[in-house]
N, C-alpha and C positions, 0 to 999 in steps of 0.2 A: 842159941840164936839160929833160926833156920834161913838156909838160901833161898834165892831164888833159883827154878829149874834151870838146868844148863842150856837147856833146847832153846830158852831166850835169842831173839835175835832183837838188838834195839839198832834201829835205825835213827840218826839223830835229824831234826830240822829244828829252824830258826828259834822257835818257841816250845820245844822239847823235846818229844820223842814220837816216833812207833814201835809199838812193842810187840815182835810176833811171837807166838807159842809156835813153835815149828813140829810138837809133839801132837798138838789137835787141830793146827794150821786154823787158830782163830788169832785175831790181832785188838790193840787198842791203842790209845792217844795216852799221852803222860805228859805234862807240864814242866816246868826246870826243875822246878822241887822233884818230883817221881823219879826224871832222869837219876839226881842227884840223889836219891835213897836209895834206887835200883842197883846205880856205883859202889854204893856204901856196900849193900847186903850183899854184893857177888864178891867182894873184899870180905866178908866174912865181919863186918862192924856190927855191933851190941844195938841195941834201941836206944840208947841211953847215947851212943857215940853219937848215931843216925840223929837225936834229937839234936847235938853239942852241932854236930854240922850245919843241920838247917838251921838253927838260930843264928852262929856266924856268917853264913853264908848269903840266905836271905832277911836276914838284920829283924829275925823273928826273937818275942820274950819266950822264953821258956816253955810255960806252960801253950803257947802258941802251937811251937814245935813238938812238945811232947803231942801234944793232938794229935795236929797233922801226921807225925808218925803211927802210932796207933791209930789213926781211921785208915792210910794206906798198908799198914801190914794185915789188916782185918778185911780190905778188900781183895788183899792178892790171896789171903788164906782160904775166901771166899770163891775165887776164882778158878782154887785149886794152882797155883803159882809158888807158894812159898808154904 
């Protein structure tokens, strides 16, 4: 499972996050779920955990949360992030 870069800075607000790259000083918005993978993946959690969370968490089915995991690891991979 790979991290996310250390240089992260996530600033928290009401409805998720900001999330800075302090290493190319670009930034982006993330939702409760994002926050809540972001936590997962710098804890070093499986995809498989990250999906087990967001299903409990946000009262997602399975195959829901597996999604949602897989399209946010695929965009931070894209981002060059993880």
């Amino acid at each position: 499972m790979r991290k996310v870069k250390r240089e992260l800075k996530i600033i928290s607000q009401d409805d998720g996050a900001i999330v800075l790259d302090k290493s190319r000083g670009i930034y982006f918005q993330v939702n409760a779920s994002g926050v809540s993978m972001l936590e997962g993946l710098s804890k070093g959690l499986t995809v498989d955990e990250l999906a087990l969370q967001l299903k409990t968490s946000f009262s997602l089915d399975k195959a829901q949360a597996e999604t949602d995991v897989a399209e946010f690891m695929a965009l931070l991979k894209e981002m060059k992030l993880a």
